[in-house]
N, C-alpha and C positions, 0 to 999 in steps of 0.2 A: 115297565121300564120305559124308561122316555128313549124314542122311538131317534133321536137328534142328540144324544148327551153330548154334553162338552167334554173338551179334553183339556188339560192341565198340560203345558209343556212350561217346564221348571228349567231357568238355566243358570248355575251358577258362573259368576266370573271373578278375574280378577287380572286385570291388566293385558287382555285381547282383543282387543280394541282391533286387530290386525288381521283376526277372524272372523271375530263375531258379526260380523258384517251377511257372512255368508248362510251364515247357521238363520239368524234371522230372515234373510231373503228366502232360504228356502222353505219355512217354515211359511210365510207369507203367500209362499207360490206354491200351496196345499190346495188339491181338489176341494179335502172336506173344511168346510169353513167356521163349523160351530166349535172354534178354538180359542184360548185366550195361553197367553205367554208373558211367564212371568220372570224377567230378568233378576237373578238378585247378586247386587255388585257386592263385593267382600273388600271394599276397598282400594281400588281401580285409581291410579294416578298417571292413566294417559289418556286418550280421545274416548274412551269407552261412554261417558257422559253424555255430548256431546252426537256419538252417532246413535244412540239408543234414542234420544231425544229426536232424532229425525225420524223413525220409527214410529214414536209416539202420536206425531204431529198424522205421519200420513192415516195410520191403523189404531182402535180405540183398543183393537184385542191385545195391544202391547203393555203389559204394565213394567216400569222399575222401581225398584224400592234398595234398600240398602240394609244388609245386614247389621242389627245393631251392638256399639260398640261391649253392651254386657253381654253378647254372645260369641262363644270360640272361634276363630278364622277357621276358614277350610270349607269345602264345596259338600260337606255332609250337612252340616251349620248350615248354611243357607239352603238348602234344599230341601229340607226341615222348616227354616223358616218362609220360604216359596211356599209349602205344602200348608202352612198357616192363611197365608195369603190366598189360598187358589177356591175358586168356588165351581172345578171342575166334577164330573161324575167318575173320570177316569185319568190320573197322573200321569204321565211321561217324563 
């Protein structure tokens, strides 16, 4: 077993732009570092964009992607389609 696996931290959102600030900063400010975070927006029609995109710029381990529109709303749906996305050894 790889001695360093990565972790998958899946987040579903939709319009907390108000929060999500914080869930990422802390996620950022993790001792272990072999992480990658995979935002996936459901939809998001306020600054949610915008501050993930600041994210992106500073840290490569951020990805966001967007649930697409032939898939059901709701935070099971994209954390599903996160776990598509993730190329961790262990989910969160």
């Amino acid at each position: 077993m790889n001695s360093n696996p990565i972790v998958s931290v899946i987040i579903p959102t939709f319009n907390r732009d108000h929060i999500l600030g914080n869930t990422l900063n802390s996620i950022e400010k993790q001792t272990y570092q072999n992480w990658e975070c995979i935002v996936v927006d459901d939809g998001s029609t306020d600054g949610t964009a915008t501050l993930v995109n600041n994210f992106l710029q500073r840290d490569t381990r951020f990805q966001y992607i967007h649930r697409p529109a032939t898939m059901p709303k709701g935070p099971s749906a994209c954390r599903n389609y996160g776990y598509e996305h993730s190329s961790g050894d262990y989910i969160q």
